[in-house]
SENULO-172373 format. One record per residue: residue in one letter; x, y, z of N, C-alpha, C, CB in turn. Coordinates in steps of 0.05 Angstrom, whole numbers, padded with zeros to 5 digits, always signed. Glycine has a CB too. Example, Ala and Ser with C-alpha at 12.3 -4.5 7.8 and 13.67 -1.06 7.14 Angstrom:
A+00264-00114+00156+00246-00090+00156+00264-00066+00156+00226-00089+00181 S+00257-00045+00142+00273-00021+00143+00258+00001+00157+00282-00012+00114 
END
This chain:
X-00207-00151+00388-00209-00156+00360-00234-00142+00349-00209-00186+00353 X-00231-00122+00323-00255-00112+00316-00266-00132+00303-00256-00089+00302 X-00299-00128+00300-00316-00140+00287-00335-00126+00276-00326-00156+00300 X-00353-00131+00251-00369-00126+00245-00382-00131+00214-00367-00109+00254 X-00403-00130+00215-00419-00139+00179-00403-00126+00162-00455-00126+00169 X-00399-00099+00166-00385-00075+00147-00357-00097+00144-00378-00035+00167 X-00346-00088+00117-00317-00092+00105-00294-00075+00128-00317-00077+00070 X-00278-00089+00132-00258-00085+00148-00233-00072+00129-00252-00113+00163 X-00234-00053+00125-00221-00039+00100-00186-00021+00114-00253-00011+00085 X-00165-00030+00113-00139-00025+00124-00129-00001+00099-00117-00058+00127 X-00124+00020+00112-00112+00037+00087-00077+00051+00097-00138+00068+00080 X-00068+00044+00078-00042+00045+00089-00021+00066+00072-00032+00013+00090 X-00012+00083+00097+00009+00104+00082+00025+00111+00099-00001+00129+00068 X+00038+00128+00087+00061+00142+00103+00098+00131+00089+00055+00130+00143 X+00104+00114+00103+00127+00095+00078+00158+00107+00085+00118+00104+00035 X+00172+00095+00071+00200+00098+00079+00217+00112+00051+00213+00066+00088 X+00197+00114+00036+00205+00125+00011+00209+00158+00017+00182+00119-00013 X+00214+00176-00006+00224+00209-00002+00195+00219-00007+00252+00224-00028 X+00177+00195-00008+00147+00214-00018+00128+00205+00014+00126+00195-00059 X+00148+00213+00027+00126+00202+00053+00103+00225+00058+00146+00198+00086 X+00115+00246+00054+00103+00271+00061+00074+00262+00035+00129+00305+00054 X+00071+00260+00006+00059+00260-00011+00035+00244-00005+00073+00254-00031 X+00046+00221+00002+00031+00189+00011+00011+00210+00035+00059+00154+00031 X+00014+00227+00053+00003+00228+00070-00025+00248+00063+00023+00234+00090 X-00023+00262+00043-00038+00279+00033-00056+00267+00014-00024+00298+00024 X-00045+00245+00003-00066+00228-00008-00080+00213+00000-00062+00217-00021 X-00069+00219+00026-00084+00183+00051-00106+00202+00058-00060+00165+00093 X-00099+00228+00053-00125+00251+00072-00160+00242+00046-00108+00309+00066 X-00142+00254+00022-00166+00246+00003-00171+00221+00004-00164+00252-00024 X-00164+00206+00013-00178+00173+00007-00191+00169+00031-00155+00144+00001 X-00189+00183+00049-00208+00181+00079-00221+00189+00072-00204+00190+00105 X-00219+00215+00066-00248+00232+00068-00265+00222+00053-00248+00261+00061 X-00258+00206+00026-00277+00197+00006-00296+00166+00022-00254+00190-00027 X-00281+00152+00033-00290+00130+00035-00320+00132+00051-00267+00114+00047 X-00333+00107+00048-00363+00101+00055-00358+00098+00077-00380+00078+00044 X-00362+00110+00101-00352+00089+00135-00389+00082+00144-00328+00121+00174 X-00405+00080+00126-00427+00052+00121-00423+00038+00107-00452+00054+00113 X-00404+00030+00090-00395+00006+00087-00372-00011+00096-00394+00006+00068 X-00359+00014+00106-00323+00006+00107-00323+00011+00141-00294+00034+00085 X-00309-00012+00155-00288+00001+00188-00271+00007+00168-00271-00023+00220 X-00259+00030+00183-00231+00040+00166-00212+00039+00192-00233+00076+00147 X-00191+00020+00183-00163+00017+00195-00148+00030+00188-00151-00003+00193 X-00123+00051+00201-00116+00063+00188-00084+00058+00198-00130+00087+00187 X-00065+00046+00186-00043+00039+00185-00019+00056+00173-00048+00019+00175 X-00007+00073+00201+00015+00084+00190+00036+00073+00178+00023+00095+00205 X+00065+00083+00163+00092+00070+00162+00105+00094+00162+00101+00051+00139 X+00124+00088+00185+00140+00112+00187+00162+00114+00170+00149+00114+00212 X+00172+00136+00164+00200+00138+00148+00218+00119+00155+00216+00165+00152 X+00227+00115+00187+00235+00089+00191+00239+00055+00187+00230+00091+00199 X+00199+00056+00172+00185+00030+00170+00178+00023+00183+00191+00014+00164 X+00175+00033+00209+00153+00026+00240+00119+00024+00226+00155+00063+00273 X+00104+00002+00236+00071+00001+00226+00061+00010+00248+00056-00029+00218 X+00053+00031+00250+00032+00040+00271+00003+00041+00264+00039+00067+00281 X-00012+00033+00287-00041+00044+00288-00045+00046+00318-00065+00023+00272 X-00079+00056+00314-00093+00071+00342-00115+00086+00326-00070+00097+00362 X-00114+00102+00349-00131+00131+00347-00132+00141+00329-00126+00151+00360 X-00141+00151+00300-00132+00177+00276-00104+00172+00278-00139+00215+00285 X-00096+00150+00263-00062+00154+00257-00056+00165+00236-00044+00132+00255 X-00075+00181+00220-00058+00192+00206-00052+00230+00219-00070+00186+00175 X-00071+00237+00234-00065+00257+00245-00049+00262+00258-00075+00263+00251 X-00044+00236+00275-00015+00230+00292+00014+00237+00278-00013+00198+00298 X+00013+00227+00248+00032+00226+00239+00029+00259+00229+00035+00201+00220 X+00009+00271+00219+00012+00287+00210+00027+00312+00237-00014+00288+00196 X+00018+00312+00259+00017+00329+00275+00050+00322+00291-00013+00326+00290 X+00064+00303+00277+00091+00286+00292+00090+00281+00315+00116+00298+00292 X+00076+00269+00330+00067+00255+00353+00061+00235+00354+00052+00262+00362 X+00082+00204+00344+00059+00182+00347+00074+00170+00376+00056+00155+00315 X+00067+00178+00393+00078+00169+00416+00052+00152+00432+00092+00195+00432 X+00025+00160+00415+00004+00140+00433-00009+00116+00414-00025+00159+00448 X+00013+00113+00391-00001+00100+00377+00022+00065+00378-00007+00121+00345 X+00006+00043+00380+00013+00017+00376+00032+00002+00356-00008+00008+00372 X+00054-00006+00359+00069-00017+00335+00050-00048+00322+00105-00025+00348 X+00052-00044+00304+00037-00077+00286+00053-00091+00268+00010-00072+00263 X+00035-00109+00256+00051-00125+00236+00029-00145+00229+00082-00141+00248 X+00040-00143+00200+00018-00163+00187+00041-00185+00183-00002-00150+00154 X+00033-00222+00182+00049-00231+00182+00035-00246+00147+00056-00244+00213 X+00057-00244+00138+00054-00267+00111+00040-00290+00111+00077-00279+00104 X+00023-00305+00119+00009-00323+00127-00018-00326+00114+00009-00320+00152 X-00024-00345+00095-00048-00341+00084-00072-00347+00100-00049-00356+00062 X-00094-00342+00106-00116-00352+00116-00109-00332+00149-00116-00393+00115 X-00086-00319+00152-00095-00302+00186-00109-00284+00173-00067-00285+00211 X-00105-00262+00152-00119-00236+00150-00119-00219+00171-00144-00238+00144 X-00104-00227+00192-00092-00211+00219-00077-00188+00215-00074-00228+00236 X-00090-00161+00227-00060-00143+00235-00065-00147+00264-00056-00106+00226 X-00033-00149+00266-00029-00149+00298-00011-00131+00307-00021-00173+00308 X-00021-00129+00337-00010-00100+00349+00017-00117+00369-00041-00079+00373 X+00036-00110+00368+00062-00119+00384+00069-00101+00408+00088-00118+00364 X+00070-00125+00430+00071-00116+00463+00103-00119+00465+00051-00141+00490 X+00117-00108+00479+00146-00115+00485+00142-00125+00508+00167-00092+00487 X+00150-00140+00507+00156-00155+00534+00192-00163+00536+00134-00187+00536 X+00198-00163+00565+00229-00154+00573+00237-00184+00594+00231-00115+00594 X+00221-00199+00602+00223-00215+00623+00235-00238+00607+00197-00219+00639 X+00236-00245+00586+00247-00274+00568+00236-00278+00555+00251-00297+00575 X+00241-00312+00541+00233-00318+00524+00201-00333+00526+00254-00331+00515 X+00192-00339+00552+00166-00357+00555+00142-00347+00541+00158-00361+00586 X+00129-00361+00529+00095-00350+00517+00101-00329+00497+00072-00334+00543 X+00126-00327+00483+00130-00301+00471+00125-00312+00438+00164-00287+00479 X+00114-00303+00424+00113-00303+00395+00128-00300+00372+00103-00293+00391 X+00138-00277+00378+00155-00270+00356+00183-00254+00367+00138-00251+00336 X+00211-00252+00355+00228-00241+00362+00230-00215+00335+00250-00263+00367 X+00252-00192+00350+00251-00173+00328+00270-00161+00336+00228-00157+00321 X+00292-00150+00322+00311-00135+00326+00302-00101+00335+00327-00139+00300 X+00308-00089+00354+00306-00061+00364+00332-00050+00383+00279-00061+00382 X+00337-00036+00358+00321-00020+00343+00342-00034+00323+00316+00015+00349 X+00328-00025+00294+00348-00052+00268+00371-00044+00265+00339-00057+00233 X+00385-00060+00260+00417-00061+00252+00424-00064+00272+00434-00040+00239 X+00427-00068+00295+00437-00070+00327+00439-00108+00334+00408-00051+00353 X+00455-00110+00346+00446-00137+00363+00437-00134+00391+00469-00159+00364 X+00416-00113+00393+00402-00118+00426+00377-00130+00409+00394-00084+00454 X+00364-00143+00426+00341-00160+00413+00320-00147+00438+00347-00200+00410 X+00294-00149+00423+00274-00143+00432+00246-00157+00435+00273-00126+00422 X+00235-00168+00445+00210-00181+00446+00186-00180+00450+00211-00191+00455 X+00170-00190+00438+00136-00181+00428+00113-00204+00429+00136-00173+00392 X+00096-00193+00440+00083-00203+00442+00066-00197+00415+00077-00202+00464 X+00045-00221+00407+00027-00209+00384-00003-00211+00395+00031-00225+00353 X-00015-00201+00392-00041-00196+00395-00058-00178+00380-00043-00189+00415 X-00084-00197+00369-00110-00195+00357-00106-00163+00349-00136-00203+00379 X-00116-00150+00324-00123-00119+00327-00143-00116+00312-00103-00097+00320 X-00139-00129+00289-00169-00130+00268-00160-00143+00244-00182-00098+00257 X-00173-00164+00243-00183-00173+00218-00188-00155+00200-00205-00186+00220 X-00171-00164+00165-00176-00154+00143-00186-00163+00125-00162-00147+00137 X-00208-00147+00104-00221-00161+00093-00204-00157+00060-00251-00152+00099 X-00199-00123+00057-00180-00114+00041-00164-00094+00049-00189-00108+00021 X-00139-00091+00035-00123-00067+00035-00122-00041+00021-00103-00075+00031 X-00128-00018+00017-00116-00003-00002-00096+00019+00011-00138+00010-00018 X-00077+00015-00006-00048+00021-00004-00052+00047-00016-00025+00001-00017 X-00039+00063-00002-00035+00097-00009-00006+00106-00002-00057+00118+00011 X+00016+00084-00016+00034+00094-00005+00059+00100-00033+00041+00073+00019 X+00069+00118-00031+00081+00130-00055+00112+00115-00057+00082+00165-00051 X+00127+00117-00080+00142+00116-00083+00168+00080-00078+00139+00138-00072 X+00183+00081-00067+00195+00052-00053+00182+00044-00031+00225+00053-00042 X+00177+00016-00035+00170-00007-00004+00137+00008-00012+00192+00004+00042 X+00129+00022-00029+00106+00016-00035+00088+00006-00062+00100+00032-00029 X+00102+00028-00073+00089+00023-00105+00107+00002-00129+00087+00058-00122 X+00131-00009-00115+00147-00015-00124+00146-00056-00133+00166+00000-00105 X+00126-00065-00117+00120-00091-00111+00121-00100-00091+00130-00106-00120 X+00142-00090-00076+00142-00099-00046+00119-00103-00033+00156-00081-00031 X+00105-00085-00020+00086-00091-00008+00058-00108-00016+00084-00072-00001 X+00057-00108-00043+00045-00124-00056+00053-00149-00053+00045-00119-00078 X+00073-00160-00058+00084-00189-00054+00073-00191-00027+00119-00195-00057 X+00087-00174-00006+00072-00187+00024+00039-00197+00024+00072-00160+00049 X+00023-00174+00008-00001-00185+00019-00017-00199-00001-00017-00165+00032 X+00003-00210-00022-00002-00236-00040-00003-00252-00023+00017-00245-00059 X+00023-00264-00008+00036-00273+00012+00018-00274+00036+00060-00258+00017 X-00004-00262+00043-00019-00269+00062-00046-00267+00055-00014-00256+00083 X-00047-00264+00020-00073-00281+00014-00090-00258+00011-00085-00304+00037 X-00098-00225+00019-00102-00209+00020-00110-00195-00007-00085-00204+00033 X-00134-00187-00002-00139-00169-00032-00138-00145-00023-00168-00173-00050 X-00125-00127-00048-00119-00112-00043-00123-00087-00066-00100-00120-00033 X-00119-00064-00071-00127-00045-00092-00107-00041-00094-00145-00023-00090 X-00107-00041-00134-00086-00032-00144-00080-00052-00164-00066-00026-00125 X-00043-00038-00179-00031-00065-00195-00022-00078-00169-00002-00061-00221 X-00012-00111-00193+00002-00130-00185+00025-00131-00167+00007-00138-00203 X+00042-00147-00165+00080-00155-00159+00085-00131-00191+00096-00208-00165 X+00077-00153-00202+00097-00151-00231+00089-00120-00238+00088-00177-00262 X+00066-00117-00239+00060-00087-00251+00065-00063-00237+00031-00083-00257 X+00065-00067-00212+00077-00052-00194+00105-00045-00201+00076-00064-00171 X+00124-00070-00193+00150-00067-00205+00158-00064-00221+00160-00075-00205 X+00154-00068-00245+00155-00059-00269+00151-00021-00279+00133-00078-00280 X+00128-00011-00267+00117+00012-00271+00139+00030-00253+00084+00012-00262 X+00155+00022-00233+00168+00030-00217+00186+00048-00232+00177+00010-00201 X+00209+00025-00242+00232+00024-00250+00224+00037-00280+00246-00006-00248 X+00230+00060-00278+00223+00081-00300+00240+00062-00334+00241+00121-00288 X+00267+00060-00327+00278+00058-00344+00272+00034-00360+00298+00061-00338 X+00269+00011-00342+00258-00018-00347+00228-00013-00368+00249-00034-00312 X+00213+00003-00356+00183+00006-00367+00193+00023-00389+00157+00022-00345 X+00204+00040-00394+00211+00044-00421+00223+00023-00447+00227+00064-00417 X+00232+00008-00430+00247-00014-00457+00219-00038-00467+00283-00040-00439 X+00202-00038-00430+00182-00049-00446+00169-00038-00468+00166-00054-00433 X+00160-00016-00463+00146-00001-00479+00152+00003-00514+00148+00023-00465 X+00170+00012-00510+00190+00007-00545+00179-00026-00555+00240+00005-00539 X+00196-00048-00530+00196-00066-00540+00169-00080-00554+00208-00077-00522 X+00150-00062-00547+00126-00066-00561+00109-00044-00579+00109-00075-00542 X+00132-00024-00590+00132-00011-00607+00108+00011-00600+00132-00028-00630 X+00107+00020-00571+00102+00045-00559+00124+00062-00553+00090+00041-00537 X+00113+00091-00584+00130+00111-00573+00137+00123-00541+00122+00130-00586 X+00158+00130-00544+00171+00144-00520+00184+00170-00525+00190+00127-00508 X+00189+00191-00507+00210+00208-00507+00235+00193-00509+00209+00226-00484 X+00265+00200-00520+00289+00194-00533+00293+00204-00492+00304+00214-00568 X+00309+00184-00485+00322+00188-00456+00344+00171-00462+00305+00178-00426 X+00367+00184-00441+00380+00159-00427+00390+00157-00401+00402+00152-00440 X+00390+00127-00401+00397+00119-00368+00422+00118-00366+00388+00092-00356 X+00426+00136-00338+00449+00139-00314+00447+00130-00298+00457+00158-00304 X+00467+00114-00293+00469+00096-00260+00480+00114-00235+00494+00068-00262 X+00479+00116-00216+00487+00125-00197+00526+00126-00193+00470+00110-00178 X+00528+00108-00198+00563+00104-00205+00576+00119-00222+00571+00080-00216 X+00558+00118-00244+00567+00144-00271+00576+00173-00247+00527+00157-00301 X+00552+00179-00249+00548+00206-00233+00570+00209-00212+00519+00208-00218 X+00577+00188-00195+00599+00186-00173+00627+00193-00186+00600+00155-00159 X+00624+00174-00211+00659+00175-00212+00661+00189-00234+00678+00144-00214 X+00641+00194-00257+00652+00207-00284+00631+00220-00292+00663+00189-00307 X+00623+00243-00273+00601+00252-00280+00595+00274-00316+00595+00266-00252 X+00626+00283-00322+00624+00291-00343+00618+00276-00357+00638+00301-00350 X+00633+00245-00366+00618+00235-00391+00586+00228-00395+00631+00211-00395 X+00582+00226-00365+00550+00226-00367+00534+00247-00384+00539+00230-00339 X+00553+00269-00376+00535+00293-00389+00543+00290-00425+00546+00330-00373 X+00556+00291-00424+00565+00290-00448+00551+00274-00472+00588+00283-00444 X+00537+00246-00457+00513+00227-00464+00503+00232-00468+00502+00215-00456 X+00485+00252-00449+00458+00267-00445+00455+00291-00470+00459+00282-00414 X+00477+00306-00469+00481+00329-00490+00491+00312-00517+00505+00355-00479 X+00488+00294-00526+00491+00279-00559+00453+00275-00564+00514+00235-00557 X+00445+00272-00546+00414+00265-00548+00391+00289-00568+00403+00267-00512 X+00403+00310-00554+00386+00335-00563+00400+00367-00559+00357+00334-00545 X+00384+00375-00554+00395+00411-00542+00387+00412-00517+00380+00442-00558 X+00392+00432-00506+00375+00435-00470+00350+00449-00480+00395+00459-00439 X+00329+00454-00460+00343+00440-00433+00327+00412-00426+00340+00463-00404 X+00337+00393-00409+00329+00366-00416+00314+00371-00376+00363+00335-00429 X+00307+00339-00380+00291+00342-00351+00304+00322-00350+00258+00343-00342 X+00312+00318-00312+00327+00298-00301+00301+00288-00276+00361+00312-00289 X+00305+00257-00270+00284+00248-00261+00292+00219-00244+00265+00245-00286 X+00299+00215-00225+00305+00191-00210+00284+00171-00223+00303+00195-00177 X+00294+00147-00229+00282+00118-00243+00259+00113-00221+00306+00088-00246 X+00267+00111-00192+00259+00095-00180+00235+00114-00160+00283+00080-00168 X+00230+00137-00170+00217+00155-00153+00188+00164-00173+00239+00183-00143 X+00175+00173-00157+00150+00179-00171+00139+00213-00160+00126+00152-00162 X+00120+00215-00172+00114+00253-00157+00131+00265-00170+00120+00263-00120 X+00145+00286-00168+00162+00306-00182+00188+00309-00160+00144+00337-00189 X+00195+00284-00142+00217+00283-00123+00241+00294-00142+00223+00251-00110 X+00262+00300-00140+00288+00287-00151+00290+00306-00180+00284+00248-00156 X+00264+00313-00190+00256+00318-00212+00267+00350-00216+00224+00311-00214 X+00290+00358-00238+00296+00373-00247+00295+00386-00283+00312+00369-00236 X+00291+00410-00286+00292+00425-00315+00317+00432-00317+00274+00450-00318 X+00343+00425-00330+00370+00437-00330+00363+00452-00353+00396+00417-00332 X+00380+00481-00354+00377+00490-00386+00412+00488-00387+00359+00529-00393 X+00427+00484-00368+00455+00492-00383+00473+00461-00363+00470+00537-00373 X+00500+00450-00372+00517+00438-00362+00518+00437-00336+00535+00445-00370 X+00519+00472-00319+00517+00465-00293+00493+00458-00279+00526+00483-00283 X+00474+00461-00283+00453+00450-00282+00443+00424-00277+00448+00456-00296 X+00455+00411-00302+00448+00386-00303+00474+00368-00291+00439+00381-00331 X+00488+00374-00284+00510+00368-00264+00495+00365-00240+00533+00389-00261 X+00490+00391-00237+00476+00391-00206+00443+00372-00200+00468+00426-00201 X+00430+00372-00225+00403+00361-00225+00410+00324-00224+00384+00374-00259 X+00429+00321-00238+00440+00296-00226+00447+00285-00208+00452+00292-00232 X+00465+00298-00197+00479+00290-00165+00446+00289-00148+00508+00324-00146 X+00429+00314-00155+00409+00306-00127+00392+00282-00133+00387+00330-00118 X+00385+00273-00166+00372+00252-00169+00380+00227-00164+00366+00253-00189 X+00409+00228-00158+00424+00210-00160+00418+00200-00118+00458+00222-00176 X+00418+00217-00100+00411+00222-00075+00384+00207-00067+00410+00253-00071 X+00365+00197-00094+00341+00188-00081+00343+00165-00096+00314+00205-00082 X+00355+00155-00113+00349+00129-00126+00378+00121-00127+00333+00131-00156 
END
């Protein structure tokens, strides 16, 4: 278990979202910036998968696609542990064992773990882009275990997420907006002309198409003509 006077400071990226690659380039500037005389810096991968790794420089690991020497973890929801813990497999049964976990997920072979000590947290800052990060999720967890952390809220998080939602707030309090409209993923599947057809009552081209649920310029297209925005749809439609 680490210790020390310094703030025990966990920074966490990587993620399961389409901005994993993004998250990781921002995790570079937030290292390099940080005080390490004031801060241990923990550095907590998430794989595209959603595997929590740490060790050695995990984010170079990740960067370099090699995390084959680095530890699986888990922070557990629990107020007052402030624990990340590193998970042992163990294969012999159920005795002295802690926690159970499906491996690999969606399967019914089951897998077993041991948990053990890795470091105490004092705070979090989250560097992770897009879904299962910026979205509330991970916020709720480390509400949920009592954890301060940098950044918005549950609510502001989720809220800020969901592009379309944060626009009705916004009106609804009589902050202009650009004139948009929302397409569901189903439109696009089954009747993707009348969608367009929506879209083209709005204005002239060329319009910009933009997944709700994504952030960065993922998904994010300039159509100037019909086929275009046919096509700028279907791929936005691929991430949200």
């Amino acid at each position: 278990m680490m210790t020390s006077e310094k703030l025990n400071l966990g920074v966490i990226f990587g993620g399961r979202s389409g901005e994993h690659e993004v998250s990781l380039s921002s995790a570079r500037s937030v290292l390099d910036a940080l005080d390490t005389n004031k801060y241990n810096i923990i550095q907590i991968g998430i794989t595209k998968t959603g595997e929590w790794l740490v060790g050695e420089d995990v984010w170079q690991s990740f960067q370099d696609g090699n995390t084959n020497g680095l530890a699986h973890a888990a922070l557990l929801p629990i107020p007052g542990t402030s624990t990340l813990f590193t998970m042992e497999t163990d294969d012999k049964g159920e005795e002295n064992l802690l926690i159970a976990a499906s491996s690999p997920p969606k399967t019914a072979t089951r897998a077993w773990y041991h948990l053990r000590p890795f470091a105490k947290l004092d705070v979090v800052f989250p560097v992770l882009h897009g879904t299962f990060g910026e979205d509330g999720t991970l916020q709720g967890l480390l509400e949920m275990a009592d954890l301060a952390y940098v950044g918005a809220g549950v609510l502001g998080s989720s809220a800020g997420m969901d592009k379309g939602l944060f626009k009705d707030i916004m009106l609804a309090n009589d902050i202009p907006v650009v004139e948009s409209e929302l397409i569901l993923r189903r439109e696009i599947e089954e009747d993707i002309k009348s969608a367009v057809l929506r879209i083209e009552a709005l204005a002239p081209y060329p319009f910009f198409v933009k997944p709700a649920n994504m952030g960065s310029s993922v998904g994010v297209h300039k159509c100037k003509s019909q086929e275009e925005l046919e096509a700028g749809l279907r791929d936005a439609a691929r991430y949200d």
